[in-house]
C-alpha positions in Angstrom: -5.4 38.1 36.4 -3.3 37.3 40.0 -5.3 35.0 40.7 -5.0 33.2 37.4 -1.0 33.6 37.2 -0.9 32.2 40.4 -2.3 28.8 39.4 0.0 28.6 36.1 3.1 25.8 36.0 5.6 28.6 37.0 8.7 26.2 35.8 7.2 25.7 32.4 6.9 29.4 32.4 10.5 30.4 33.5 11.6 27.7 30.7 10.0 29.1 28.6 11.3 32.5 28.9 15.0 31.4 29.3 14.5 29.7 25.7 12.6 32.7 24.5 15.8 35.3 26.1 18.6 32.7 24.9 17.1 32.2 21.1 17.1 35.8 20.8 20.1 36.8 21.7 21.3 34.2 19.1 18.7 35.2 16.1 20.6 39.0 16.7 24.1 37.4 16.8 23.5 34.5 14.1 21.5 37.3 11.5 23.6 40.2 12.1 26.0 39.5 9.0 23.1 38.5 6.4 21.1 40.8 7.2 23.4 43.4 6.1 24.7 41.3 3.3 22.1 39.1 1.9 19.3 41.2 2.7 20.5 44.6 2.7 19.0 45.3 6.1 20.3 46.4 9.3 21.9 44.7 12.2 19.7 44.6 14.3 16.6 43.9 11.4 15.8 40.4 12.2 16.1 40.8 16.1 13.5 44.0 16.5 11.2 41.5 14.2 12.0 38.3 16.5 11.3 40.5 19.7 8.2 41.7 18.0 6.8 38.4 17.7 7.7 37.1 21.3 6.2 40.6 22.8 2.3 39.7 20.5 3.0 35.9 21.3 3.1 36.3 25.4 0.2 39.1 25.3 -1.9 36.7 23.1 -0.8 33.7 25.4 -2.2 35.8 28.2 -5.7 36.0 26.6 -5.6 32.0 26.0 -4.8 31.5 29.8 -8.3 33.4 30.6 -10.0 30.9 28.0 -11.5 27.7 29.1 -10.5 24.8 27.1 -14.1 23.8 26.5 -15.0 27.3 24.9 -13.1 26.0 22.1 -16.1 23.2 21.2 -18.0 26.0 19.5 -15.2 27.1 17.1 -13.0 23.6 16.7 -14.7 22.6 13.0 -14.4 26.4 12.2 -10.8 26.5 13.0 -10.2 23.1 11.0 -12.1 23.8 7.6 -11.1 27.3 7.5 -7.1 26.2 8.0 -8.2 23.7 4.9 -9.1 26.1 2.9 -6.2 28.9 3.8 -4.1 25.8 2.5 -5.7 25.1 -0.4 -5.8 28.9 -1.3 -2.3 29.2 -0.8 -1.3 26.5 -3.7 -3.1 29.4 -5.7 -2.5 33.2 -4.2 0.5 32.1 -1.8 4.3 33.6 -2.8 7.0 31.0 -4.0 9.8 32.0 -1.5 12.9 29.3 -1.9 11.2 26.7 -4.4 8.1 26.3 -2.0 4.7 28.1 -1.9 3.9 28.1 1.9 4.1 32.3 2.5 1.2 34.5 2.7 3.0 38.1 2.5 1.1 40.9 3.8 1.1 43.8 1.8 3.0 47.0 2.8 4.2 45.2 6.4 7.1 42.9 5.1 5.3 40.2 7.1 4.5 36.5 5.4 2.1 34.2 7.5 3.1 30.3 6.9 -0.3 28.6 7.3 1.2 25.6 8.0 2.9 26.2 11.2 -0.5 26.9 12.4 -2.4 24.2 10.9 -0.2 21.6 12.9 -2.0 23.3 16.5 -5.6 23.4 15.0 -5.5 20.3 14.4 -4.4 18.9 17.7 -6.9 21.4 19.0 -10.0 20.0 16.6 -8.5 16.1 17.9 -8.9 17.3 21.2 -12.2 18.6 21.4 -13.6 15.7 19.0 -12.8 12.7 20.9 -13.4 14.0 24.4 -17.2 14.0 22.8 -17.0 10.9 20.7 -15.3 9.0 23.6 -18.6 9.4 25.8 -20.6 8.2 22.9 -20.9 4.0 23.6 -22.1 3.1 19.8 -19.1 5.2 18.3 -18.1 3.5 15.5 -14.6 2.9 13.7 -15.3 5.5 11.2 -15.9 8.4 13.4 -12.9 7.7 15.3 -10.9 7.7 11.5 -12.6 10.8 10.5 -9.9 13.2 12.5 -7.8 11.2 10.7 -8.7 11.7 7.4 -8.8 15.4 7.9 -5.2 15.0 8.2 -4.6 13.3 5.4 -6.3 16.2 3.5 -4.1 18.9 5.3 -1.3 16.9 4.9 -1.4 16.2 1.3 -2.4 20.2 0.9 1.3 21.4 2.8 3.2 18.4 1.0 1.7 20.2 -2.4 3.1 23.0 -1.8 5.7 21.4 -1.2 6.4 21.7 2.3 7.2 17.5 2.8 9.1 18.3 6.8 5.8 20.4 7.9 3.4 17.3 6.4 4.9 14.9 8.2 5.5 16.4 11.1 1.8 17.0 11.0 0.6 13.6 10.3 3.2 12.3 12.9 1.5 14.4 15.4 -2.3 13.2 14.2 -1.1 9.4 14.4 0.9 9.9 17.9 -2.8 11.6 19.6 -4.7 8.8 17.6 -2.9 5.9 19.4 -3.5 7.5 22.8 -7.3 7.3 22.5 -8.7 5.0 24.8 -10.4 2.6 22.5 -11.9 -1.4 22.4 -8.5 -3.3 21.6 -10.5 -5.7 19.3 -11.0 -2.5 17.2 -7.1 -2.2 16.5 -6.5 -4.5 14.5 -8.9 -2.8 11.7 -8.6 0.7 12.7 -4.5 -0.6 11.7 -6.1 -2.0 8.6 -8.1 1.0 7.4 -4.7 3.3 8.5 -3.0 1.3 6.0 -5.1 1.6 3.1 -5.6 5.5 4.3 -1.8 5.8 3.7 -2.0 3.8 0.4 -4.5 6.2 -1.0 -3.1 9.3 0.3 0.3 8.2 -1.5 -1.3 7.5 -4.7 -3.3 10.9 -4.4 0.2 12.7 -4.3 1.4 10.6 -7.4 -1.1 11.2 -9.5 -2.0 15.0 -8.1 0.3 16.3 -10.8 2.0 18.1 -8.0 5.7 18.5 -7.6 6.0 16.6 -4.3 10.2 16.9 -3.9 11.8 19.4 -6.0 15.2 18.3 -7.2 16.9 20.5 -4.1 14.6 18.7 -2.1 14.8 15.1 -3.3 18.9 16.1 -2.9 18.3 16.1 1.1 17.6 12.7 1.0 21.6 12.1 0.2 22.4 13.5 4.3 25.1 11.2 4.7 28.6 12.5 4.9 28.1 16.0 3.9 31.4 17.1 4.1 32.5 14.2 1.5 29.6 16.6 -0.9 30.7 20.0 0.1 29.8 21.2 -3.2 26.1 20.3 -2.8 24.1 22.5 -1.1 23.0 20.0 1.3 26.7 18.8 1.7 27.1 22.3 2.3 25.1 23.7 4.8 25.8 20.9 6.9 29.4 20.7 6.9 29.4 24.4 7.6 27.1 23.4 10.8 29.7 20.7 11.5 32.7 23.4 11.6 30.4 25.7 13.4 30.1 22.8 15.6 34.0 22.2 15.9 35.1 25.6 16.2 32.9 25.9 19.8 35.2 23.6 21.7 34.0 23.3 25.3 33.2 27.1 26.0 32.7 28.7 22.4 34.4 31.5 20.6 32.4 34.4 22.0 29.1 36.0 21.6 29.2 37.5 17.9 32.7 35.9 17.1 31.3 33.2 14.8 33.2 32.8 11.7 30.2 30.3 10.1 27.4 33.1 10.2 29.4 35.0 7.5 27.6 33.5 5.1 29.0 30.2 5.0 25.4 29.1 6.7 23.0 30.2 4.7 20.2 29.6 7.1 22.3 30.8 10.0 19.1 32.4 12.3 16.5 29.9 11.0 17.7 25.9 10.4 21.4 25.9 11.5 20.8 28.4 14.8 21.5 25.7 17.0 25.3 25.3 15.2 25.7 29.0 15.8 24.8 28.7 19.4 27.1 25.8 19.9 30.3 27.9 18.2 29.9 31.1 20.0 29.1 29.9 23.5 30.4 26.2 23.4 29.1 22.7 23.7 28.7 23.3 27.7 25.9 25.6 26.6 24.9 23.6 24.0 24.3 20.9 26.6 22.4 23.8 28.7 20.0 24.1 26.1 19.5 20.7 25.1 18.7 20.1 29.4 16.1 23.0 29.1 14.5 21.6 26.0 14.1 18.5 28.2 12.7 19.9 31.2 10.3 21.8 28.9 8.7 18.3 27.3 8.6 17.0 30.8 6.7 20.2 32.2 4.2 19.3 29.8 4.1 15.6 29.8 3.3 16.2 33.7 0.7 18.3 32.8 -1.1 16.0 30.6 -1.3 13.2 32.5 -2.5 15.1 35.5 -5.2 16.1 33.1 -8.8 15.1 34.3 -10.5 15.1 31.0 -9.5 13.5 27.9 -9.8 17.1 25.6 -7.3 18.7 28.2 -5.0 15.3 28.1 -4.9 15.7 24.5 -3.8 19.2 24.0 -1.2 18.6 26.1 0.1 15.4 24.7 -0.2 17.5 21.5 1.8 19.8 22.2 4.4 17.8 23.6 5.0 15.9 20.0 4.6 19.4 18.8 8.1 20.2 20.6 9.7 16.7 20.2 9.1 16.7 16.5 10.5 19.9 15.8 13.5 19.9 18.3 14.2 16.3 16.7 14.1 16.6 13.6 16.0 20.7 13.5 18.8 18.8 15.4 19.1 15.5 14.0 19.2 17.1 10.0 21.5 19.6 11.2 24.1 16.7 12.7 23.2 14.5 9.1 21.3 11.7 11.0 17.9 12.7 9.1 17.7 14.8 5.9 17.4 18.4 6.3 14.3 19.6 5.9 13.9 23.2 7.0 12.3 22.6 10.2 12.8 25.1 12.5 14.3 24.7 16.2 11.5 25.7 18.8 11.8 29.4 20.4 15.1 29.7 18.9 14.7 30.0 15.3 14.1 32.8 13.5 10.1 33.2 12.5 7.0 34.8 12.6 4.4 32.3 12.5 6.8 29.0 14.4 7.0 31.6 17.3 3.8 32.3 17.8 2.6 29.2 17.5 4.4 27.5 20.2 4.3 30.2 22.5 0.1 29.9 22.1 0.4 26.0 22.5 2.9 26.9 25.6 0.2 28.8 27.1 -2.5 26.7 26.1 -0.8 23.7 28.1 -0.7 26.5 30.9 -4.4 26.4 30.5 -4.8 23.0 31.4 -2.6 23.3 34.1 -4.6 26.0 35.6 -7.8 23.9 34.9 -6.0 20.9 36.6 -5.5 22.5 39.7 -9.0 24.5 39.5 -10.3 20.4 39.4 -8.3 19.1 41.8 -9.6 21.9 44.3 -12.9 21.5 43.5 -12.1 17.3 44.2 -10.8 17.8 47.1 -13.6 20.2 48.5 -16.3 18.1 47.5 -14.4 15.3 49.5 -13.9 17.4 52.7 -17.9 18.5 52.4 -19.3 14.7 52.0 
């Protein structure tokens, strides 16, 4: 276990705890009203639940960091078919929470599992292990470098159905972003573009003609971002005006922990989506600024890590991850400032949630798993150097 830990990328992991400490001291402050008002909970309801899930997501991320990476080759399609069917189950059995049907609850725990969240991570996983194998095979040809692809296109038109349209394209973003890195012949781009094309054609039409509610009309609203305080009567206006004043209201150095006026249930969605606006009002832009810095070391910690990788599966996870964190933090903050509709994406280890949590804290300790791999290869390198 020392041993181990002592091989980890110690500044990814002291980010990653100031994020973890910072987001929930702000899920306690930015719930503390609703969940006495709008859920008839206690203070301090969402906060035990928050801690609960950062406590099971570092002891699980410990177990990952004692896994090798290529253990994973037995269970990759296993992990990848049985996501695809949770997914598909969940347009059947899954509970309709907010106009969308992406919750498993668990009976008699008031705990939901959002299938999604994970299905983003299995597949970067299943990508990872697939083309470190298909790149060593010379005859590969253009359709088994697609067929990862194609599996997204399934789990992405399976969380759009349900309908979760943020999630799906976050996850096809991802798919397309590790696709493009491959190392591959360049006179194969042109038609791997080509097949992509008609890939996105078909998955368009399937969603047309699914008979599946793709937007809902609160959805399809989102898509009207601009000026929300102009349409403060529609609940997009709403929500992010209310962040906008939240925003305001923080000045330079914030109003105080627990002095926000917005969390009184002016945002709806103060823990979750608009945490970061709560952040910003209570201890200022400065801090704002702090966290925005940290969220920036934290992609860089990982983009080191992945190109320091020595194998294309570890290179891969890593890259993975970091468009896991990009996506998110860009698209929580840029909807929440009216650049990008708002989709209900939430902001990495400062939101509110159960499954989000977990999931990037196991793809944060995954990444620590190549980095201890990394250095386990570059010893073994340079010992096999010194011994020649």
């Amino acid at each position: 276990m020392k041993k181990t830990f002592s091989k980890i990328d110690k500044p990814l992991l002291i980010v990653t705890i100031l994020l973890c400490g910072i987001g929930l001291l702000m899920v306690f402050s930015a719930s503390s009203i609703s969940a006495i008002h709008r859920y008839n909970k206690s203070i301090t309801y969402f906060f035990v639940r928050q801690l609960a899930f950062i406590i099971a997501s570092f002891i699980g991320g410990f177990i990952i960091l004692h896994i090798k990476t290529k253990w994973y080759k037995k269970i990759h399609w296993f992990l990848i078919i049985g996501i695809t069917i949770v997914l598909a189950s969940l347009l059947v059995y899954g509970e309709i929470t907010n106009h969308v049907q992406s919750w498993f609850y668990i009976p008699h725990t008031g705990f939901a599992l959002q299938p999604s969240e994970f299905a983003k991570s299995f597949l970067i996983l299943f990508m990872a292990i697939y083309y470190n194998k298909l790149i060593k095979n010379k005859n590969a040809t253009i359709i088994q470098y697609l067929i990862p692809l194609a599996i997204a296109f399934v789990i992405g038109i399976l969380i759009a159905m349900q309908p979760d349209f943020g999630s799906a394209m976050i996850l096809l973003a991802i798919a397309f972003c590790i696709f493009i890195s491959i190392p591959m012949a360049k006179s194969n781009l042109p038609k791997i573009m080509l097949a992509l094309g008609i890939g996105g054609i078909l998955l368009l039409l399937a969603l047309v003609y699914s008979g599946a509610e793709i937007l809902n009309s609160d959805q399809m609203s989102r898509f009207n971002f601009r000026n929300p305080c102009q349409r403060y009567t529609e609940e997009s206006g709403y929500q992010v005006c209310n962040g906008f004043i939240a925003i305001n209201n923080g000045h330079f150095t914030g109003v105080g922990v627990g002095n926000s006026s917005q969390k009184y249930l002016y945002l709806p969605e103060s823990h979750t989506d608009f945490i970061f606006a709560i952040l910003v009002e209570e201890l200022g832009l400065f801090m704002g600024i702090f966290v925005l810095t940290l969220y920036i070391f934290l992609l860089y910690r990982i983009l080191k890590i992945a190109k320091e990788a020595y194998n294309l599966r570890n290179s891969i996870i890593a890259y993975g991850t970091f468009w896991l964190f990009t996506f998110h933090i860009v698209i929580n903050l840029c909807g929440m400032l009216a650049l990008l509709p708002l989709t209900g994406v939430p902001l990495p280890l400062m939101s509110y949630g159960g499954s989000s949590t977990i999931n990037f804290i196991g793809m944060l300790f995954l990444t620590q798993r190549v980095a201890i791999e990394n250095k386990e290869t570059k010893y073994q390198l340079e010992l096999k150097k010194l011994t020649n």
